[in-house]
Each structure stands twice: as C-alpha cells, then as structure tokens.
N, C-alpha and C positions, 0 to 999 in steps of 0.2 A: 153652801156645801160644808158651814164648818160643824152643822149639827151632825152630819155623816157619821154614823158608829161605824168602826171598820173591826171591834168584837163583841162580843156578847149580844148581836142581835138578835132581833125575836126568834128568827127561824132557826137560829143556832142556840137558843138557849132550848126551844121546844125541840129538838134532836137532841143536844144535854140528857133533859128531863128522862125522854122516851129511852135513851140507850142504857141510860144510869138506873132507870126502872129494869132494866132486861137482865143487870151484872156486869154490865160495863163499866170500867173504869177504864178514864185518861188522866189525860194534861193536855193545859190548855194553851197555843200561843208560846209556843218555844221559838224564843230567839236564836238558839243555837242551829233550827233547820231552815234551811231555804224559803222563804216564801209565809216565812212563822204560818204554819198551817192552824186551823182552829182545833183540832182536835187531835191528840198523839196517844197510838196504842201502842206503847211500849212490847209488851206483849207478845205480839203479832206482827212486830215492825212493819205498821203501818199510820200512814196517816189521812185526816180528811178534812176538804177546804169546804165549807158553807159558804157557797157564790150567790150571789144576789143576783137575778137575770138581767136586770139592766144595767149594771156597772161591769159587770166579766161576760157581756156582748153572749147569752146563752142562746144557738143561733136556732132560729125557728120559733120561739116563742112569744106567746103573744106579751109577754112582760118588758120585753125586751126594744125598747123603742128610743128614736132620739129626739131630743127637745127641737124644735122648729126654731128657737132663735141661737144664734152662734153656732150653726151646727158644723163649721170648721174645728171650732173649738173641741166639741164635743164628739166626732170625729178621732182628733189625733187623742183627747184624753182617754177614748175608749180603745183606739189599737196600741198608745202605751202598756194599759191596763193586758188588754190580751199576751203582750209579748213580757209583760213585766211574769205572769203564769203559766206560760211554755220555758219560762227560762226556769223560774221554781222548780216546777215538774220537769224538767230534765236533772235538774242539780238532784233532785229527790232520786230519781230512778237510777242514777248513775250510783247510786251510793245503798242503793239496794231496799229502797223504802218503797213499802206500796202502797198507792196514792188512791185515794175512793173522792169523788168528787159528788157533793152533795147538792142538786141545783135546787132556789128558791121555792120554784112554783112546784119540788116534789113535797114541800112542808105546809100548802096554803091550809090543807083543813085536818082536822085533829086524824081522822082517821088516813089520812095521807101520811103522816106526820107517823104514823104506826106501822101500818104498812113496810114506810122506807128505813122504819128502825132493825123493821122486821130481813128486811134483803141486807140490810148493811151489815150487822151481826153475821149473817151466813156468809156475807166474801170475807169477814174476818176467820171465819173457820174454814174457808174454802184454800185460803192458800194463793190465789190469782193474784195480778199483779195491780190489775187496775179495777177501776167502776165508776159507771159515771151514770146516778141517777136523778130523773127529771119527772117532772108531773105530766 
C-alpha cells in the first residue's frame, strides 16, 4: 500500500488536463479545507474530490471490490475511509462550499474523460450545490 498515490493520479491529472483545456483554473490539495479536496475553484466556491472506486467503496460499481485475503481488515479500512468523506463533506457543506464528486470509472477512456469535463464545467456555472458523477 505504500506505493498508493493519494494525489496526482492518473484520473485526476486526465480531469486536470481536460478542465484546464476548457478555462478552467484551480488549486490543487488545500490543506486549509476539510478533506484537502483535489481540486479548488475559488471562483465558484466550489470544490472536487477524484475518488478511486475501490478505495471510497463507489457503491455499485464493478471497480469496486474487496481483496479475498484479510477482508476484516479491508472491511474496517474501507468504512474508515467512507466515514473519514461524509465527515469532509459535511465540514465542506457547512461552510458553504459545493462539493462535485468525481468517480474513477467516469474517467476510464479519453472520451469519458470529455464528457465528465463537459458536465462538470456546467454544475460550475449551474450554481447547485452538489454532483456526483460516475461511468
């Protein structure tokens, strides 16, 4: 587990790339907000987390599985994880930040990866509070 990126991964740098192509600008990974989100639109005060479906338990998907050996283990480290991200996203919401949730399997192929650049932009100019998009 110690090779685990928990920023800059692939899926979130190809989100990067595609929003940053659109006029998007952020900031990356502020320790100053709850949950250091991967992406901050100052802006728009809003921000967005790039979840990997198997580590933030993205429920229904087929990405989303647990390992057959210690799966006690694997178990409590994945409803940590979940409750470590309802507690973020409450501290966020409370504070007036709107949260866009970006799931794994909506970035697996380039034209996915366009797509979700495409909807994610429009809840930034939409005003809404939240969004949670998936493949």
């Amino acid at each position: 587990m110690a090779g685990i990126r928990g920023r800059d991964t692939k899926p979130e740098t190809l989100l990067r790339h595609a929003l940053h192509g659109r006029g998007l600008r952020y900031r990356l990974h502020s320790k100053l907000l709850p949950g250091r989100p991967d992406l901050i639109f100052q802006k728009y005060h809003a921000v967005v987390f790039v979840h990997g479906c198997f580590w933030h338990r993205h429920a229904g998907c087929r990405y989303c599985t647990t390992p057959k050996t210690n799966p006690e283990f694997w178990h409590k480290k994945f409803a940590a994880n979940v409750v470590r991200d309802a507690n973020a996203m409450g501290r966020l919401l409370e504070s007036g930040w709107r949260i866009g949730t970006v799931w794994e399997c909506a970035l697996r192929q380039e034209n996915q990866v366009q797509i979700t650049a495409v909807r994610l932009h429009s809840w930034l100019l939409s005003g809404s509070s939240t969004i949670d998009l998936s493949g």
